[in-house]
C-alpha positions in Angstrom: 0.0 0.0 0.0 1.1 3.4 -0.9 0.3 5.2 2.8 3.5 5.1 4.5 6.7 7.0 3.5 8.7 5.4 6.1 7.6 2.0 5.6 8.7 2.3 1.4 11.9 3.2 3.3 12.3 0.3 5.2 11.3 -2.0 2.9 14.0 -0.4 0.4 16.3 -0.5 3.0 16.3 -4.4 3.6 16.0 -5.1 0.2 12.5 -6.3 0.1 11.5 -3.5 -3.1 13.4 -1.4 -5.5 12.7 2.2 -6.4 11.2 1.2 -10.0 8.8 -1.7 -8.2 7.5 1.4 -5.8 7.1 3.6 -8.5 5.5 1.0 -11.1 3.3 0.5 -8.4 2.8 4.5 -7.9 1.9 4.6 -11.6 -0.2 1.5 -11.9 -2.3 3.1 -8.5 -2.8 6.4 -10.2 -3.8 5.5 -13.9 -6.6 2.9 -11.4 -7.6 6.3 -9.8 -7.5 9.0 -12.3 -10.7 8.1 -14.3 -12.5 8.1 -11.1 -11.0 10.9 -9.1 -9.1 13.6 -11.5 -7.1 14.3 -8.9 -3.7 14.8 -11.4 -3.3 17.8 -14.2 -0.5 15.8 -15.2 1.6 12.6 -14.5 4.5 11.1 -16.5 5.1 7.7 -15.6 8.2 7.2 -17.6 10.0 10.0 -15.7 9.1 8.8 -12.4 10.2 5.4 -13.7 13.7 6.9 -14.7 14.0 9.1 -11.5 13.7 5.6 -9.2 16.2 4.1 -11.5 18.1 6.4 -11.1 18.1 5.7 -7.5 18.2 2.1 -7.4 21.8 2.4 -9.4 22.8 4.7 -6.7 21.7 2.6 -3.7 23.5 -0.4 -5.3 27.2 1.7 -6.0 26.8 2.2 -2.5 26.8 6.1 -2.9 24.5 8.1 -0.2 20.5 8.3 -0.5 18.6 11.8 0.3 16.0 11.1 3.5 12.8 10.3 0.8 14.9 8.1 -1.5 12.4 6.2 -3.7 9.1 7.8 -2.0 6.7 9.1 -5.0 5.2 12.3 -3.9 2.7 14.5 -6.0 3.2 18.4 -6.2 0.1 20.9 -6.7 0.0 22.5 -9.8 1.1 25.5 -8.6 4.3 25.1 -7.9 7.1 25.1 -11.0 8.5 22.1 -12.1 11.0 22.2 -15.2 10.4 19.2 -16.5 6.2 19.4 -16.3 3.6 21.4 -16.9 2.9 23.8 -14.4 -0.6 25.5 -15.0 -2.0 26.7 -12.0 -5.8 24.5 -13.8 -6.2 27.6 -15.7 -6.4 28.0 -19.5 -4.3 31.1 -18.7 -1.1 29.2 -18.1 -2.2 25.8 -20.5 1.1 23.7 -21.2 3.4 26.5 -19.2 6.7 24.7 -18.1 8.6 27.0 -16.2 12.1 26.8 -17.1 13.4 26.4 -13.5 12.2 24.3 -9.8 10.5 25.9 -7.1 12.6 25.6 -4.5 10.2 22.7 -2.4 11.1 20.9 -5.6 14.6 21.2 -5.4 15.2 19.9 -2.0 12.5 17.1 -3.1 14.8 16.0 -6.0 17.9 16.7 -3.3 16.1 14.0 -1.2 15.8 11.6 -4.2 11.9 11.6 -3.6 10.2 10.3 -7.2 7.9 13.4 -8.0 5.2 11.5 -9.7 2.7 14.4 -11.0 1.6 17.5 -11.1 -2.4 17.3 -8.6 -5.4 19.6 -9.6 -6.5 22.4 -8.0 -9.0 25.2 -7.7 -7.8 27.8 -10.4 -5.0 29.6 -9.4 -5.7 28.7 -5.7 -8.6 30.8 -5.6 -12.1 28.0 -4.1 -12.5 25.8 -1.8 -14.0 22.6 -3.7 -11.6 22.3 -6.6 -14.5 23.0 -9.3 -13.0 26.4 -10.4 -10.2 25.0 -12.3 -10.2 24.7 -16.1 -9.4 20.8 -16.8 -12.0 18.6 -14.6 -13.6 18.3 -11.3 -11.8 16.4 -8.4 -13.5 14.1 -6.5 -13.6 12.7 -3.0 -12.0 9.5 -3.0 -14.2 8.8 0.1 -17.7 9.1 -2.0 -17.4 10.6 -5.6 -20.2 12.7 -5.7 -18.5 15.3 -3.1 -16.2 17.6 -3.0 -12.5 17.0 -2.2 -12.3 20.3 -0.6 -9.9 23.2 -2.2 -7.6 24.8 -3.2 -4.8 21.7 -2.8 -8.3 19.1 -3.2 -6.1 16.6 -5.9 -3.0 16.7 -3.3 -5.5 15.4 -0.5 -7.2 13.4 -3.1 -3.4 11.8 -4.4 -2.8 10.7 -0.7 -6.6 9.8 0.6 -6.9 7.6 -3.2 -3.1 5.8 -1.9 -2.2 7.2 -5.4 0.7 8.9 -3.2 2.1 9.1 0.7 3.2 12.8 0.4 2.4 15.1 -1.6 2.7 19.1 -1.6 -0.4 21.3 -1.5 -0.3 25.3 -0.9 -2.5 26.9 2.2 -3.8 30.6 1.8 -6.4 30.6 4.1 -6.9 27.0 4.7 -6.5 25.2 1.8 -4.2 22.5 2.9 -6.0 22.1 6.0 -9.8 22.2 4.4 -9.1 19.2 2.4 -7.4 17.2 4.4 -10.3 16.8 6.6 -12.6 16.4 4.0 -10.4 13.8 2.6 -9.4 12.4 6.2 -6.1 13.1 6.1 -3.1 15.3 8.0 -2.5 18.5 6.1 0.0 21.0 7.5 0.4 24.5 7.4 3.7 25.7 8.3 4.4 29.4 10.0 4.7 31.9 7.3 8.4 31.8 5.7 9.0 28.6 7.4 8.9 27.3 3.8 10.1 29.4 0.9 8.2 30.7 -1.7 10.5 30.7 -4.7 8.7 28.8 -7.8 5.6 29.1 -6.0 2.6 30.7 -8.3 1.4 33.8 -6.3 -2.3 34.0 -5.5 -2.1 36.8 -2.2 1.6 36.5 -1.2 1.6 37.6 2.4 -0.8 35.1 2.9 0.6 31.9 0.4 2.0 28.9 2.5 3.6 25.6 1.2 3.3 22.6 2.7 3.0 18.5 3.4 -0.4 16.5 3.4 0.4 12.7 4.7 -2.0 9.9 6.5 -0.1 11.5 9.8 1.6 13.9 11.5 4.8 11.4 11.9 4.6 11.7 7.9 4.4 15.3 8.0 7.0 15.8 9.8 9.2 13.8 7.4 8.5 15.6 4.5 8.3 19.1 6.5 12.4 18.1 7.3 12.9 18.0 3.6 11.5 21.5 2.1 12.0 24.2 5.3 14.6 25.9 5.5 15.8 29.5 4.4 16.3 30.3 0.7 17.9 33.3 0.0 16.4 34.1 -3.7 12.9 34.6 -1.6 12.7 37.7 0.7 10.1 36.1 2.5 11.9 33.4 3.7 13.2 33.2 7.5 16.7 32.6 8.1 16.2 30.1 11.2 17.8 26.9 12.0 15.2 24.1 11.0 14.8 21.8 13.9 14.7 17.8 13.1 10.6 17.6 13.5 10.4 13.7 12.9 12.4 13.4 16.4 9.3 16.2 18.0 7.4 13.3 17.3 8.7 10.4 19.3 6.5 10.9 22.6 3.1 10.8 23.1 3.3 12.4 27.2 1.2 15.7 27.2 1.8 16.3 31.1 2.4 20.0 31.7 0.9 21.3 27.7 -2.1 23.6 27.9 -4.3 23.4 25.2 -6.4 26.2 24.6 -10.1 25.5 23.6 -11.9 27.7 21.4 -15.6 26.8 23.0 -17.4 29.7 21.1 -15.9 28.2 17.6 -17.7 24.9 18.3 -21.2 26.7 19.0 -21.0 28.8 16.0 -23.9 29.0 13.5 -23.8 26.1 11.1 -21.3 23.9 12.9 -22.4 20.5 12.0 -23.3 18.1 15.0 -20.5 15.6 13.8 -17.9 18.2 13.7 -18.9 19.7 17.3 -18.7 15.6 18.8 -15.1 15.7 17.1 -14.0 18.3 19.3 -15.6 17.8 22.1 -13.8 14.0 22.0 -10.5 15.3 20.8 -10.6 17.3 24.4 -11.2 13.9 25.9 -8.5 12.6 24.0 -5.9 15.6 25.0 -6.9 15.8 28.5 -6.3 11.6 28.5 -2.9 12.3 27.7 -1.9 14.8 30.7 -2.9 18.3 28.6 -4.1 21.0 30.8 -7.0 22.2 28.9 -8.4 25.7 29.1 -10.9 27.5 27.2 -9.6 30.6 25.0 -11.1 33.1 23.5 -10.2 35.2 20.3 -12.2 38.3 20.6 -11.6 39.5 16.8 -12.4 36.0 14.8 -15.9 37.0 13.6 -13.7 39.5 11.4 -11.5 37.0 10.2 -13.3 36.1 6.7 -13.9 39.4 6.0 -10.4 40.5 6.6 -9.4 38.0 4.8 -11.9 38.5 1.8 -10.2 42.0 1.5 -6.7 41.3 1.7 -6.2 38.1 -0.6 -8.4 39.5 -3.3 -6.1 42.6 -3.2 -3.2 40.9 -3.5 -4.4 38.4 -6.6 -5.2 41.7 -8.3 -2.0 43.0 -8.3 -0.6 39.5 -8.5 -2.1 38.3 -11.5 -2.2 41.9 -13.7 0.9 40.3 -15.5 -1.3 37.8 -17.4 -2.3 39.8 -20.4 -1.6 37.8 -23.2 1.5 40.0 -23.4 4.2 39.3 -21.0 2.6 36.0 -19.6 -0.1 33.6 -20.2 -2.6 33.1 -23.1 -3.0 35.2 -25.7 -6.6 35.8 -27.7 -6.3 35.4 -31.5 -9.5 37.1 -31.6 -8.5 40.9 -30.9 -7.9 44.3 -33.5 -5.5 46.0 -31.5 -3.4 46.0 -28.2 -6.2 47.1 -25.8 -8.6 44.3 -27.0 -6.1 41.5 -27.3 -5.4 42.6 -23.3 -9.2 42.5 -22.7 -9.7 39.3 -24.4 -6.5 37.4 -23.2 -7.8 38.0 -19.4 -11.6 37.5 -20.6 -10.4 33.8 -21.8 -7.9 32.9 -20.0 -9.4 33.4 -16.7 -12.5 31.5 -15.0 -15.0 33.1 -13.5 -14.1 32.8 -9.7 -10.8 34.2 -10.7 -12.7 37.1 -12.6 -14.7 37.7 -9.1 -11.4 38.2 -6.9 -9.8 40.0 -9.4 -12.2 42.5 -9.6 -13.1 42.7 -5.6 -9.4 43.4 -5.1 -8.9 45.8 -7.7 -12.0 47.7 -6.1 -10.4 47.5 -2.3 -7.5 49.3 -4.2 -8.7 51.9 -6.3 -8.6 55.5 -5.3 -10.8 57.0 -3.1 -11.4 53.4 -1.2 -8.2 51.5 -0.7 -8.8 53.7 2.6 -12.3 52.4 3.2 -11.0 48.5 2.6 -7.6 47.3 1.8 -6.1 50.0 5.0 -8.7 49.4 7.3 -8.4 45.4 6.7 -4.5 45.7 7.3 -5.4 47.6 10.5 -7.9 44.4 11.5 -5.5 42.1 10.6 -2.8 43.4 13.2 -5.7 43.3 15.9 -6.1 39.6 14.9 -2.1 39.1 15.1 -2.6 40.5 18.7 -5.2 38.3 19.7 -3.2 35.3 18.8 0.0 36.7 20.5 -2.6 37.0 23.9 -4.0 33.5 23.6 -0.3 31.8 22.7 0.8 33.7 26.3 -2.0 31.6 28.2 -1.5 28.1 25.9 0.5 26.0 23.9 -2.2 24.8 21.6 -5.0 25.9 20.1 -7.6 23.4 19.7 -10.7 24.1 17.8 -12.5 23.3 14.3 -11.0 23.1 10.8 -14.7 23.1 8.7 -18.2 23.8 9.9 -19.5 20.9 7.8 -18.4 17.8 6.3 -17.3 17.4 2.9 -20.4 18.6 0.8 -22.1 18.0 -2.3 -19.9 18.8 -5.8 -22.1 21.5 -7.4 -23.6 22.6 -3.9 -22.1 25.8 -3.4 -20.0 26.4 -6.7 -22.8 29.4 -7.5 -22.9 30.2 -4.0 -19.6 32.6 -3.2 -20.5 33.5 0.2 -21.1 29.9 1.4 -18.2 28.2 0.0 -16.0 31.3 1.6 -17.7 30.8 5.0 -15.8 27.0 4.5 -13.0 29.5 5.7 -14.8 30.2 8.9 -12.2 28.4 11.3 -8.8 28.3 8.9 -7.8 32.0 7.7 -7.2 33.7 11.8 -4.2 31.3 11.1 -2.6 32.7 7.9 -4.1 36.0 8.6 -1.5 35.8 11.9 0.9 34.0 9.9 1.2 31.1 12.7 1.3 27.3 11.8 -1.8 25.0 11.5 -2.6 21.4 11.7 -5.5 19.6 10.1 -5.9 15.9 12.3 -8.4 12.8 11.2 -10.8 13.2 14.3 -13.6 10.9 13.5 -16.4 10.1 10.7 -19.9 10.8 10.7 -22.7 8.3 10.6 -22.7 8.3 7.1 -19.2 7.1 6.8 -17.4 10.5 5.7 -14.0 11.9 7.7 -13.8 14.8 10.4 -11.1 16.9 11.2 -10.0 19.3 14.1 -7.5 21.9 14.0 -4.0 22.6 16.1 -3.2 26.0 16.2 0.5 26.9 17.5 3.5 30.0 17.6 5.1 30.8 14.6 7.9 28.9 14.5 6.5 26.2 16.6 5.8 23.3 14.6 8.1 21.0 16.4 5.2 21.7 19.2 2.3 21.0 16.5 3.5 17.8 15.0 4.2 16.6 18.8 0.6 17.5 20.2 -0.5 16.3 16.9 1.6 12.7 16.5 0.5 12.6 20.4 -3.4 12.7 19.4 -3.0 9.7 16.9 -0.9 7.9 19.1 -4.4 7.3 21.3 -6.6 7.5 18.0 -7.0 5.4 14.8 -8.7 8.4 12.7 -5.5 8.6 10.7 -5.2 5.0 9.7 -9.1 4.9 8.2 -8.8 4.1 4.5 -12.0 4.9 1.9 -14.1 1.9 1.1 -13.9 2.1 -2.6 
């Protein structure tokens, strides 16, 4: 079974499998899965297949292996890779291949990991259901007629489908985190800069986060090892030593850890029964283990979605003005003159959930209101950043929801933009505050369908997440529940 990086490194190790068997396997799992689930843009098997040769010829000369030697792992589609497609699902960028690596994909080929495919994706990050993007709808591996969640839904559908036991998705106000509970697995956001960057597709850069989706937090961690660190070609990036996180994992004794429980969160409107049970047994679970739990408040988090909804538009205006047909993306063959060919380019090029932020942002930023909006939402934001700093001076963790619902219905709220935003409800106060965020398996609903909670922590503090986290599952089996089909 494709679920456990370290266990295709064990078995590699003594000799039981080679590189090519994993990755003939890899392939064979995701041609099985792709007619179903859609969750690739692209996949090239015979690369892969020569990447864990590769590999194999280098284990057997005896010459040193990176940490994720002949592990396949899929990378969302919006992060460059030179030798694929990188499209971001929009016609705008069709058949793009960016002529360098991200970064993330650099230290993955450091590693010797066997980057198997490019995973779809909400259109330039910008949804929450992976229905926005321009080549096919991705479905839930758990039941096909619902949503995987978005943006990174194909890199939670590649792991949850056991197409994959890593892959890469890309969180701007919870879109690692969102699908990983909808698809039951651990998603990760790490602190802002943790990660770089580089190579990765902007949507609202002060915002943008990379980083790993697994079955657990154990596997998390391993691939978290692999792609933090500082890059210096990305200003963002923070020049800190990167602890080793799979070691943060090793015990499973709370005593002494306050976890701080955001009570009001679970009685919001619209939080589904199932979701507040997973909570309110996750605290049973926490308190088990020796955590001190005590309830927290964040007095500003009823402005989070709107904050949020100001900024990251803002930002994907200004971020995405380059794609006119004339220094990047498509270009219309329809068009008379320079003007039109602009107009036209953006017009086809771009879906219409891309159209929408595009033109909310560029209102927050034209004269006379960027005062009225984009300002006044920067001035929220810092309150937000405050509250956090408040609650992290009382806890450790932060313990609360990661969606108000289960996974819904594909088509449910795709002509509904206020209702698929609110799936942000519990997820953005995190990259709003730039602190990491961890997405747990905590459960399944009558009907069969996973349940996640959310671990806030620090910036800087994922060592402390992925510990609290690993800790959970230690007592829990959530993580190791597979879909039926």
């Amino acid at each position: 079974m494709l679920d456990s990086a370290f266990e295709l490194l064990r078995q590699q190790a003594e000799g039981e499998r080679s590189a090519v068997e994993i990755a003939q396997q890899a392939i064979a799992a995701i041609e099985l899965s792709q007619p179903q689930h859609n969750a690739y843009t692209h996949f090239d098997g015979d690369l892969a297949l020569a990447t864990a040769k590769a590999i194999d010829e280098k284990r057997a000369a005896g010459k040193p292996l990176g940490p994720l030697a002949g592990v396949p792992v899929a990378v969302k589609d919006v992060i460059c890779t030179s030798d694929m497609p990188t499209t971001c699902s929009s016609k705008m960028l069709r058949g793009f291949r960016p002529p360098y690596d991200a970064t993330v994909v650099e230290r993955l080929r450091a590693a010797d990991a066997v980057i198997v495919g490019k995973t779809n994706m909400d259109e330039f990050a910008m949804g929450g259901s992976t229905e926005t993007g321009a080549f096919g709808v991705t479905k839930n591996p758990w039941d096909v007629t619902l949503t995987p969640g978005g943006s990174s839904g194909g890199a939670t559908a590649a792991v949850a489908a056991q197409t994959v036991p890593l892959s890469l998705g890309t969180d701007t106000g919870g879109s690692i985190r969102q699908p990983s509970a909808f698809c039951g697995v651990t998603g990760l956001k790490p602190t802002y800069g943790r990660v770089s960057r580089y190579g990765l597709v902007a949507f609202a850069s002060s915002l943008d986060q990379i980083g790993p989706i697994a079955w657990s937090a154990k596997e998390c961690a391993l691939l978290l090892n692999t792609i933090a660190g500082y890059e210096q070609r990305d200003s963002t990036s923070l020049d800190r030593v990167v602890p080793d996180y799979v070691t943060a994992t090793d015990s499973n004794d709370l005593r002494g850890v306050r976890v701080g429980v955001l009570r009001e969160a679970m009685t919001a409107d619209g939080v589904d029964p199932a979701v507040q049970a997973a909570v309110a047994h996750a605290i049973g679970v926490f308190a088990e283990l020796g955590a001190e739990i005590v309830d927290v408040d964040l007095p500003h988090r009823e402005y989070w979605v709107p904050t949020y909804y100001v900024i990251a538009p803002s930002e994907a205006s200004s971020n995405l003005s380059r794609y006119d047909g004339a220094h990047y993306g498509h270009r219309s063959e329809d068009s008379d003159n320079l003007e039109a060919m602009y107009c036209k380019s953006r017009a086809e090029g771009f879906g219409a959930e891309v159209k929408r932020r595009i033109m909310i942002g560029t209102y927050a930023l034209s004269e006379g209101y960027a005062d009225q909006y984009y300002n006044q939402a920067l001035k929220v934001r810092g309150l937000i950043r405050a509250d956090y700093d408040a609650a992290f001076s009382q806890v450790d963790v932060l313990l609360g929801p990661v969606t108000p619902t289960p996974a819904f219905e594909l088509g449910a709220k795709i002509d509904d933009p206020i209702q698929m935003y609110l799936c942000d409800l519990f997820t953005v106060g995190a990259n709003l505050a730039g602190v990491p965020a961890i997405s747990l398996p905590a459960g399944l609903t009558d009907g069969g369908l996973p349940v996640g909670i959310q671990l806030q922590a620090p910036a800087l503090e994922e060592s402390r997440l992925l510990f609290a986290g690993a800790a959970y599952q230690s007592a829990t089996d959530y993580h190791t529940k597979r879909p039926r089909g």
